[in-house]
BALOBA-1460 file (C-alpha; in Angstrom, 3 decimals):
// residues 299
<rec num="1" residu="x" x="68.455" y="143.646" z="80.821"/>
<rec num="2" residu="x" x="69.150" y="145.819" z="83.447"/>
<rec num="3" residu="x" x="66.832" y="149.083" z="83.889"/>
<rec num="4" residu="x" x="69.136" y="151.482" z="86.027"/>
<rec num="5" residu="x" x="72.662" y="152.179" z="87.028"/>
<rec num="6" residu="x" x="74.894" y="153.917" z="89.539"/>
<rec num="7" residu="x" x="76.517" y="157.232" z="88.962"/>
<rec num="8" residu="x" x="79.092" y="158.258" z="91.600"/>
<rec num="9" residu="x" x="79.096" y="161.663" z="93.088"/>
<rec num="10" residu="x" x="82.865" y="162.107" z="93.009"/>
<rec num="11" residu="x" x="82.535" y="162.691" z="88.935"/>
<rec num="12" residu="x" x="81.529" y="166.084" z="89.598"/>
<rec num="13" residu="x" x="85.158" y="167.014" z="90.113"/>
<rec num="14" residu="x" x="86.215" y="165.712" z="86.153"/>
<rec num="15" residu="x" x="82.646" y="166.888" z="85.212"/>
<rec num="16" residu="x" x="82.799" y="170.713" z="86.365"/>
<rec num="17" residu="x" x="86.224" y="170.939" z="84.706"/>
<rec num="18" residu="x" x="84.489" y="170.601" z="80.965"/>
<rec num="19" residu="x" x="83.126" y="173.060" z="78.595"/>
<rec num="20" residu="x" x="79.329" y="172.690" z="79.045"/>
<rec num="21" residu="x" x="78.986" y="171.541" z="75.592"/>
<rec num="22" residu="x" x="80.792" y="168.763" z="76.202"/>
<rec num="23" residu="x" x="78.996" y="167.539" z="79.662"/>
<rec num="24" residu="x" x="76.218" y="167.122" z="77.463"/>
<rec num="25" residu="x" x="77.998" y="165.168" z="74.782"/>
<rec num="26" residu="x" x="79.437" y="163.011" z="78.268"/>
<rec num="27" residu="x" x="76.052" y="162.325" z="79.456"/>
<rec num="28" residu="x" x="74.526" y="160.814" z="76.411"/>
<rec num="29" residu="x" x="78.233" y="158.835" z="75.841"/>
<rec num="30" residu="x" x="77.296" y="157.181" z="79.026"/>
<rec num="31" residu="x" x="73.686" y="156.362" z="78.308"/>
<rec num="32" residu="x" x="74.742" y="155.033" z="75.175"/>
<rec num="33" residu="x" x="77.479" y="153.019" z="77.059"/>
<rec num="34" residu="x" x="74.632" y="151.391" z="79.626"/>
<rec num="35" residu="x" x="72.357" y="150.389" z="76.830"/>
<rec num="36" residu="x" x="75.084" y="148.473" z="75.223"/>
<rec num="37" residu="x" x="76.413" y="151.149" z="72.646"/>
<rec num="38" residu="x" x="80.429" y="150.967" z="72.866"/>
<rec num="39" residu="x" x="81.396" y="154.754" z="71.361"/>
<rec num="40" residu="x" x="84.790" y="155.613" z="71.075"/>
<rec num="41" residu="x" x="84.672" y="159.846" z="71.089"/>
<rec num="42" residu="x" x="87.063" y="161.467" z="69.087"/>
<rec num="43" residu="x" x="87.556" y="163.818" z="71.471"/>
<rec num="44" residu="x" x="90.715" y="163.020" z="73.649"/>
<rec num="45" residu="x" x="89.442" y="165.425" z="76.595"/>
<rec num="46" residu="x" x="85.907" y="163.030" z="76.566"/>
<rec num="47" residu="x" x="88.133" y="159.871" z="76.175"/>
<rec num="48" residu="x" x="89.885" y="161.136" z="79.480"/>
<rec num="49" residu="x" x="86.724" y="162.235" z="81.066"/>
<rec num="50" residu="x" x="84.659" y="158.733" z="80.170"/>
<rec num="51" residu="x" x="87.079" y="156.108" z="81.112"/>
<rec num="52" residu="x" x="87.083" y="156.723" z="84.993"/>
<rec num="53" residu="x" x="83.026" y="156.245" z="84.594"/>
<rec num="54" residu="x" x="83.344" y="153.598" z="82.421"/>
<rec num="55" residu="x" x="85.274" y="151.423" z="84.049"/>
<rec num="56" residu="x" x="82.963" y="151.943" z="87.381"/>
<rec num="57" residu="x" x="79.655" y="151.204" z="84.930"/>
<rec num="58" residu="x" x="81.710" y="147.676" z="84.439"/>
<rec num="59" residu="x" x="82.322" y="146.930" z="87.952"/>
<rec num="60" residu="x" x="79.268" y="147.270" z="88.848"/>
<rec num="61" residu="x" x="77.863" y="145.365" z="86.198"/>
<rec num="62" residu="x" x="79.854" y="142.534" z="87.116"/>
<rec num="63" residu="x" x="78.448" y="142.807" z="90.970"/>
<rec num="64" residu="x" x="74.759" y="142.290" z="89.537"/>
<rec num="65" residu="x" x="75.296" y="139.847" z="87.057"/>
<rec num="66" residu="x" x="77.251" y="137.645" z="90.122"/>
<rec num="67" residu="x" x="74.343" y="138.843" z="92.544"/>
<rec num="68" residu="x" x="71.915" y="137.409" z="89.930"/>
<rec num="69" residu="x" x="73.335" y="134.503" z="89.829"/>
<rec num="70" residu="x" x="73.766" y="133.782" z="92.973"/>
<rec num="71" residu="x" x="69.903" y="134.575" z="93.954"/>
<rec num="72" residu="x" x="69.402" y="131.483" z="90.853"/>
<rec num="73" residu="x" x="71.211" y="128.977" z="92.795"/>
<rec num="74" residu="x" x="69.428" y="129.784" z="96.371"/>
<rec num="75" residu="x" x="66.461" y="129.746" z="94.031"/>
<rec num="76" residu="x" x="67.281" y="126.579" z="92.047"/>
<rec num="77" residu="x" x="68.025" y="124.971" z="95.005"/>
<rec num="78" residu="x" x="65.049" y="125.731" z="97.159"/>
<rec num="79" residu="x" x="62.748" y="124.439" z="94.271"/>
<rec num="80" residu="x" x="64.314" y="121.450" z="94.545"/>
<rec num="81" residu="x" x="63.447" y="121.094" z="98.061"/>
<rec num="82" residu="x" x="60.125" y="122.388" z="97.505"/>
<rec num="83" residu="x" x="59.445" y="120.093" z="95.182"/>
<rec num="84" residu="x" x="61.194" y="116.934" z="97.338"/>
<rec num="85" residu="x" x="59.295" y="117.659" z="100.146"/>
<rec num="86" residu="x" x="56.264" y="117.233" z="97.828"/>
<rec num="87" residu="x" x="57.000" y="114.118" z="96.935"/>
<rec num="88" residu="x" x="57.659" y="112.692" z="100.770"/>
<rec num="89" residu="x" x="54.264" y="114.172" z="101.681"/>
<rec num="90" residu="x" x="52.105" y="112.625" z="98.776"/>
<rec num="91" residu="x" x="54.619" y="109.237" z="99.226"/>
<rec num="92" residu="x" x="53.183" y="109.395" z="103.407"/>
<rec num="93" residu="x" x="49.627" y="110.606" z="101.972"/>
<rec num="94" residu="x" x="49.678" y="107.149" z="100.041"/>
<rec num="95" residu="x" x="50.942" y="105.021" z="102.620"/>
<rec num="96" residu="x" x="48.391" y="106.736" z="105.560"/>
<rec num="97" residu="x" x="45.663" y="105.637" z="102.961"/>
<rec num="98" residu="x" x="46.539" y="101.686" z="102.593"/>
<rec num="99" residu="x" x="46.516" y="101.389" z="106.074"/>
<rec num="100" residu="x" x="42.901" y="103.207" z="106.561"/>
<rec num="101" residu="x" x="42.232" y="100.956" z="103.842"/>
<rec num="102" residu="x" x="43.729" y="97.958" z="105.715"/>
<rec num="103" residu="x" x="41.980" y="98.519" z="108.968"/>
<rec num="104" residu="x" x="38.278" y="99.203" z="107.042"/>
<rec num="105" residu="x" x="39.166" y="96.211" z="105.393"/>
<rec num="106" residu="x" x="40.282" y="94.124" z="108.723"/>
<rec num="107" residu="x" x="37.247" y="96.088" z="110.705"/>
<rec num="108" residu="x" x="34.520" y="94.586" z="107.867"/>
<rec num="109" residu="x" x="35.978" y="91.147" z="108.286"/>
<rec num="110" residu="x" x="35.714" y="91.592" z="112.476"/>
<rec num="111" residu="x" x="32.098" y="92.386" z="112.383"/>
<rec num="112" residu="x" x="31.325" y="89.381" z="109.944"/>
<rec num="113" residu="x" x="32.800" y="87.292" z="112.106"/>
<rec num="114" residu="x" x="31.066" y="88.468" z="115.190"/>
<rec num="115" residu="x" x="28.229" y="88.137" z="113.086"/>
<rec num="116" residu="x" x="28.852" y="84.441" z="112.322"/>
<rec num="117" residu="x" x="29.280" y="84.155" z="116.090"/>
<rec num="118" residu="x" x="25.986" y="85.532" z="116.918"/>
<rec num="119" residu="x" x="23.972" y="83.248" z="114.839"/>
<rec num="120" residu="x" x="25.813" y="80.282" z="115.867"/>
<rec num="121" residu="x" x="25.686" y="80.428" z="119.239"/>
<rec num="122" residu="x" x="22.616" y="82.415" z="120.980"/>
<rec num="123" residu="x" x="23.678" y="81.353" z="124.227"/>
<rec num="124" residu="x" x="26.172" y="83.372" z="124.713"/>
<rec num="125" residu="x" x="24.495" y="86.688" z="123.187"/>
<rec num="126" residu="x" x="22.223" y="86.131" z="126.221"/>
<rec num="127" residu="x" x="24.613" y="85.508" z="129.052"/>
<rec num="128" residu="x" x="26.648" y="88.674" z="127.192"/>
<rec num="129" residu="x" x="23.252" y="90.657" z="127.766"/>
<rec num="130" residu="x" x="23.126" y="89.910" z="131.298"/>
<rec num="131" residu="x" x="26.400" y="90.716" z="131.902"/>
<rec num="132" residu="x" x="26.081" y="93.957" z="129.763"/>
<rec num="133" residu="x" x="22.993" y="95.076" z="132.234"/>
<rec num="134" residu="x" x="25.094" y="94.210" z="135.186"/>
<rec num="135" residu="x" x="27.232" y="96.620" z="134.562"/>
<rec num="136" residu="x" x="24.654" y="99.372" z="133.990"/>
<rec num="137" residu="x" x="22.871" y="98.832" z="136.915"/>
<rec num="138" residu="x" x="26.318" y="98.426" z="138.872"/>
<rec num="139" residu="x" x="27.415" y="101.454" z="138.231"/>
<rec num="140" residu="x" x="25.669" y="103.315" z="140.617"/>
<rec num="141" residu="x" x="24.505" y="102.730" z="144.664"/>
<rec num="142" residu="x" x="22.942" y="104.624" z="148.418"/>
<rec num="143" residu="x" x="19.583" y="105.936" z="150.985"/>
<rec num="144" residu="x" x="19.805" y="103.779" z="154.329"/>
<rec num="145" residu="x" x="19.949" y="99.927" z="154.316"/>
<rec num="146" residu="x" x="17.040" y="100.013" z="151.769"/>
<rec num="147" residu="x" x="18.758" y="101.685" z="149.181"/>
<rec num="148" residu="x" x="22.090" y="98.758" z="148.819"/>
<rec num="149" residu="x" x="20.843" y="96.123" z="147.960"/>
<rec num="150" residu="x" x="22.495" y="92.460" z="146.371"/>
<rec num="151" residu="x" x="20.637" y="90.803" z="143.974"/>
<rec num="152" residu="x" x="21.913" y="88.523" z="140.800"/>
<rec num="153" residu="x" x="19.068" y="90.079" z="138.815"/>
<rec num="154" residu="x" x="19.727" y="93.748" z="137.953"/>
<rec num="155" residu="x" x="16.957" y="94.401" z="135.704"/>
<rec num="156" residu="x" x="14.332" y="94.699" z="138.102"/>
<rec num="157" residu="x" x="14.996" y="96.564" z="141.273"/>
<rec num="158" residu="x" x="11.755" y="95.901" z="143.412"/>
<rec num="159" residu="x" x="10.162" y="93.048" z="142.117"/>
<rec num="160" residu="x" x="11.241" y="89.597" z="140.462"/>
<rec num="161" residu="x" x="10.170" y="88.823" z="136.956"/>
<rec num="162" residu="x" x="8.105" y="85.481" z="136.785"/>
<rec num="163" residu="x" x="7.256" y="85.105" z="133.364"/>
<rec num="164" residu="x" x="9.064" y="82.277" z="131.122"/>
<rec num="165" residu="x" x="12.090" y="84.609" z="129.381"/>
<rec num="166" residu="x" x="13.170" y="85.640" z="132.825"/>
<rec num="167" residu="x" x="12.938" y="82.125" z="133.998"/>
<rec num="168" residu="x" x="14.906" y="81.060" z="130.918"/>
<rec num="169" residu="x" x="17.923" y="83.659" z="131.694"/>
<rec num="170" residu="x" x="18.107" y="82.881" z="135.221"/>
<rec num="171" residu="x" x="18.767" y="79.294" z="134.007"/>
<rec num="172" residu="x" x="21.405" y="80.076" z="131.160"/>
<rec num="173" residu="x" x="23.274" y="82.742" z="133.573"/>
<rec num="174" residu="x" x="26.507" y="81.301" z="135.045"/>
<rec num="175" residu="x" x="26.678" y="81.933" z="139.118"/>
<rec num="176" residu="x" x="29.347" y="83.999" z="140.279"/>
<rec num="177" residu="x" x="32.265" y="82.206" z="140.922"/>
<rec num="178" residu="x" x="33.116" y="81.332" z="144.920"/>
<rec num="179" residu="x" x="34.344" y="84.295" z="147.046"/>
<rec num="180" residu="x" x="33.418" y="86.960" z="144.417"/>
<rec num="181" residu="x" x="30.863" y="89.229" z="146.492"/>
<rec num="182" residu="x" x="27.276" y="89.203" z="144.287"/>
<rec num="183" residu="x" x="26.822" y="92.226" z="142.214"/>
<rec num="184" residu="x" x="25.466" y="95.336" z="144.152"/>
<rec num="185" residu="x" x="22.459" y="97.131" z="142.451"/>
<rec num="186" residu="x" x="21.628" y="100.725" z="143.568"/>
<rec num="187" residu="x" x="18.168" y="102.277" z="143.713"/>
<rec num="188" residu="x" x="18.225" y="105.774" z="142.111"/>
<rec num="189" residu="x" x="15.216" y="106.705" z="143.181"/>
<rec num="190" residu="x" x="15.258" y="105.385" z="147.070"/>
<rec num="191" residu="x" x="18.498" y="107.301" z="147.299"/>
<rec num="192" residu="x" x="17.255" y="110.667" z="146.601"/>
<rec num="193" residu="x" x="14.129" y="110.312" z="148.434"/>
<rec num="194" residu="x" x="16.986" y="109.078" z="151.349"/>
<rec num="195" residu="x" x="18.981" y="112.110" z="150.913"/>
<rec num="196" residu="x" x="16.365" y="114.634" z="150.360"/>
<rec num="197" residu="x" x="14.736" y="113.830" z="153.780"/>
<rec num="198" residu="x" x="17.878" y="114.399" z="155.267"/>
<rec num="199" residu="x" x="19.541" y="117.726" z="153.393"/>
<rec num="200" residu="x" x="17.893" y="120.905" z="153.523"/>
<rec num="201" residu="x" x="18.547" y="121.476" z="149.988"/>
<rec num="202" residu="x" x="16.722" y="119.339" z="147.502"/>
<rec num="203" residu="x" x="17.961" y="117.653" z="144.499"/>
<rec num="204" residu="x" x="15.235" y="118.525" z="141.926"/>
<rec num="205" residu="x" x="17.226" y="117.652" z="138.978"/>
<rec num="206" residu="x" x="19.362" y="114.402" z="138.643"/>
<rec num="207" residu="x" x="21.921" y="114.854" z="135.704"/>
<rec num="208" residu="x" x="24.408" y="112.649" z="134.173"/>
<rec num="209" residu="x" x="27.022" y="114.973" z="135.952"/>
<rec num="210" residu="x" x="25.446" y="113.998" z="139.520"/>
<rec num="211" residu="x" x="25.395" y="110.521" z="138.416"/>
<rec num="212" residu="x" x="29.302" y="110.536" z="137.678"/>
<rec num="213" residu="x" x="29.905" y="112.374" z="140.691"/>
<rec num="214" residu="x" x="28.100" y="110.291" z="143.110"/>
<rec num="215" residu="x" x="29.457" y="107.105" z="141.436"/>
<rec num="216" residu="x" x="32.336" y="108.215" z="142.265"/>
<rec num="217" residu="x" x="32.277" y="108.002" z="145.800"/>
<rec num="218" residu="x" x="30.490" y="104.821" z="145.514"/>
<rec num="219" residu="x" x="33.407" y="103.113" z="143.960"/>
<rec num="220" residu="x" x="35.924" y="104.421" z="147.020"/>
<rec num="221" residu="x" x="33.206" y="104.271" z="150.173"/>
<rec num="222" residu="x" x="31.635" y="101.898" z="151.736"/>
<rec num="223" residu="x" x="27.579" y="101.963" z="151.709"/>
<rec num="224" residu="x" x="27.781" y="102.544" z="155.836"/>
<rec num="225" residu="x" x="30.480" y="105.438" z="155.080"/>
<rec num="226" residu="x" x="27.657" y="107.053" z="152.371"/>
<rec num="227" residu="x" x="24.821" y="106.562" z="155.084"/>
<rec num="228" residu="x" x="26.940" y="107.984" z="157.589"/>
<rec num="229" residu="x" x="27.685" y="111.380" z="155.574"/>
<rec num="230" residu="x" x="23.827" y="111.798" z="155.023"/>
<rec num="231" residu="x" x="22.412" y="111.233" z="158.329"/>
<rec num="232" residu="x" x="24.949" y="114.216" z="159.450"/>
<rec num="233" residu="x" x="23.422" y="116.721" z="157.316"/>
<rec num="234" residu="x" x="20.358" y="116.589" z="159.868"/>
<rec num="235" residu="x" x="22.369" y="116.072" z="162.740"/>
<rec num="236" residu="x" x="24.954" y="118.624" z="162.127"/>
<rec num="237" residu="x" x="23.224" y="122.081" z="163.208"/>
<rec num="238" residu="x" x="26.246" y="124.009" z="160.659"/>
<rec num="239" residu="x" x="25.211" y="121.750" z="157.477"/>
<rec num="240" residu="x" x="21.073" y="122.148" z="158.548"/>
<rec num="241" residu="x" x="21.312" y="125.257" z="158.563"/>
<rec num="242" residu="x" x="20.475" y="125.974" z="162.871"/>
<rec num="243" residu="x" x="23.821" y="127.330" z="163.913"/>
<rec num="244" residu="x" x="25.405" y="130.733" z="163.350"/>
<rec num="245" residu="x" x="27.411" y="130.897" z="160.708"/>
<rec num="246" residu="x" x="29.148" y="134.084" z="160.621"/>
<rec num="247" residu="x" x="29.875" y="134.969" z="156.682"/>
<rec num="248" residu="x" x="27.900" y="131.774" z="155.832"/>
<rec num="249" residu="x" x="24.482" y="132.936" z="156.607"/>
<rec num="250" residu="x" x="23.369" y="132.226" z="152.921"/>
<rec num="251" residu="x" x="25.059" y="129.192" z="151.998"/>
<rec num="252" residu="x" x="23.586" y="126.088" z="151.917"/>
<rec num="253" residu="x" x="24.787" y="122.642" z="151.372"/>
<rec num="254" residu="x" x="23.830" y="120.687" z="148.415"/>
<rec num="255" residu="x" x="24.689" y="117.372" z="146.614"/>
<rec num="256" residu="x" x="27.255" y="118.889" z="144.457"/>
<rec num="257" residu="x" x="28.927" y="120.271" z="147.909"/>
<rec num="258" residu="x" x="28.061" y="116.957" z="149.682"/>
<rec num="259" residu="x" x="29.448" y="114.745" z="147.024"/>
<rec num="260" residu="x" x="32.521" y="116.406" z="146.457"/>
<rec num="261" residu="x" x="35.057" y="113.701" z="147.386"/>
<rec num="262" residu="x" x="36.888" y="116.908" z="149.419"/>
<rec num="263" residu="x" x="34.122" y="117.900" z="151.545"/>
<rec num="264" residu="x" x="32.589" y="114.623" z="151.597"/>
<rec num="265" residu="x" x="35.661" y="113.082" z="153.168"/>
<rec num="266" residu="x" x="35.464" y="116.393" z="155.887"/>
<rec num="267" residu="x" x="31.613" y="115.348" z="157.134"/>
<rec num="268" residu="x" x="32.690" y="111.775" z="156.764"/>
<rec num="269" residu="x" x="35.596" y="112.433" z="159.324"/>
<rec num="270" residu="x" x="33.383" y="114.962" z="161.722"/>
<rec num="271" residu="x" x="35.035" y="118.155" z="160.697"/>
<rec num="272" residu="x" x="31.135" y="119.780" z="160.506"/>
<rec num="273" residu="x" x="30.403" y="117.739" z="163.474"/>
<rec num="274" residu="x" x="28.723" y="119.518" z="167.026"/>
<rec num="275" residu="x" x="30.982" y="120.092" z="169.709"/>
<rec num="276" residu="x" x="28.976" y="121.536" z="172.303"/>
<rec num="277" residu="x" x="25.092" y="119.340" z="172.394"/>
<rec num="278" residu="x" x="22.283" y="121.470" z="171.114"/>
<rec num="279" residu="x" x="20.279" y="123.510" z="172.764"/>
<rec num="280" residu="x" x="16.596" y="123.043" z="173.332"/>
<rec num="281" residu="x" x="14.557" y="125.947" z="173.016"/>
<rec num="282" residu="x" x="13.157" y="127.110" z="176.297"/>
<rec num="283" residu="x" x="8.809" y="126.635" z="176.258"/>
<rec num="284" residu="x" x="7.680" y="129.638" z="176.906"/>
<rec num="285" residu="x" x="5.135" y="129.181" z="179.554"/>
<rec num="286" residu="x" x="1.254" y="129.425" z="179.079"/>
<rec num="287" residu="x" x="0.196" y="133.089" z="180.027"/>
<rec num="288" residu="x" x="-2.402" y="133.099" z="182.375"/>
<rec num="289" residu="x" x="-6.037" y="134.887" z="181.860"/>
<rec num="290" residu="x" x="-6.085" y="137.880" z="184.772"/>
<rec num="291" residu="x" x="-9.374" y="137.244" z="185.265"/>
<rec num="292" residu="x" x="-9.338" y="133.095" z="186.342"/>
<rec num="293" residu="x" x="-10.202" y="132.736" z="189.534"/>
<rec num="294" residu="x" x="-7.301" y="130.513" z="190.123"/>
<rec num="295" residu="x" x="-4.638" y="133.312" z="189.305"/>
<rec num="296" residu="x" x="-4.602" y="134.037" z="192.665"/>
<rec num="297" residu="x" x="-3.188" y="131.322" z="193.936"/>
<rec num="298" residu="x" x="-0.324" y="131.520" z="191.972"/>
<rec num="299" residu="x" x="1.326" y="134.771" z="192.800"/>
């Protein structure tokens, strides 16, 4: 049931024109009217007073109840939706779920096979070691000619194994096939030593971010290109640090600098390069004692 209703401001005019008794006996007509009391006054001077208001309590009433049920409908309807969309989510949530279950399912039977595979054939778990430390090893070379080196045996960088299961391998590993360069295996270690005796900032730390970075240029540069970049941080007096470097007086390069692909292809190309030959510091010449004999002579 409705709680409130309108009264218009233009009744004043019919109200003011009443004996005050009977605005009183008006007022509780029309609350009685609102809260579903029909009175018929005997009074014909309320009867002419009340029927303006009336009928304007009516209208209104009929607005709401229309408004009401319109607001049902847009209601109604947007619970239907509600509860459609619902329905299409839990329908995809079931469907998502048979194929996780599917691909568990298809995953277990994968890795029973491969399982199967391994115990049948041994061979080729050892051929896929190999091949698996190939690429390890592979993935990284550099330092002068010592540092590149070719070798079908990856596991071992300075010396060859001898004892039976190495002997074994070498037997059961395929050779490459014919025109396929042997696999290049890179000395970590040589490399820095290389590059530290060249660069007057030394790698202390070697991080998997280094790693990446220098692999990097591996893949795109030859191993003469690399050497060639190194030996100019001695030669070049900007990168060791002898020439004037006006703004630059701190910086230093490093092997982040030096093995960023930008300013490694700038050394590479001689853009840090001398153009004028060094100069040799003058000897200063050996200051003679005043009191030799032989100082004479001289002046």
């Amino acid at each position: 049931m409705k709680k409130s209703f309108l009264l218009y401001c233009d009744i004043i005019n019919v109200v003011k024109k009443l004996p005050k008794e009977k605005v009183g006996e008006l007022f509780i007509l029309i609350l009685e009217f609102v809260n579903g009391n029909e009175i018929e006054p005997d009074d014909v001077l309320l009867q002419v007073a009340f029927e303006p208001i009336k009928n304007s309590l009516i209208r209104d009433k009929i607005k709401y109840e229309q408004i009401v049920e319109t607001r049902r409908e847009a209601g109604k309807k947007g619970g239907e939706a509600r509860v459609k969309n619902l329905i299409e989510e839990e329908e995809k949530l079931k469907q998502m779920q048979a194929i996780a279950s599917s691909c568990l399912a298809n995953e277990a039977n994968g890795k029973q096979n491969l399982a199967n595979q391994a115990d049948s054939d041994s061979v080729s778990d050892s051929v896929s070691d190999s091949d698996s430390d190939s690429e390890k090893e592979r993935d990284i070379p550099v330092s002068d000619e010592t540092v590149f080196t070719t070798s079908t045996n990856l596991e071992q960088p300075h010396e060859l194994k001898t004892d039976e299961a190495t002997t074994k391998q070498k037997k059961e590993t395929p050779p490459p096939s014919s025109g396929a360069p042997p696999p290049l295996k890179f000395d970590y270690d040589k490399f820095l030593e290389f590059f530290n005796s060249h660069c007057i900032v030394k790698v202390q730390v070697f991080s998997d971010v280094r790693k990446k970075l220098l692999n990097k240029i591996i893949a795109k540069y030859s191993k003469e290109q690399i050497i060639t970049v190194i030996k100019k941080l001695k030669t070049s007096s900007f990168l060791n640090g002898t020439a004037e470097r006006k703004g630059h007086d701190t910086w230093k390069p490093d092997f982040d600098w030096v093995f960023n692909e930008k300013y490694f292809v700038k050394i590479l190309e001689g853009k840090y390069d001398d153009t004028k030959p060094q100069q040799q510091p003058k000897q200063q010449q050996p200051q003679r004692d005043y009191l030799d004999p032989s100082y004479g002579k001289y002046v």
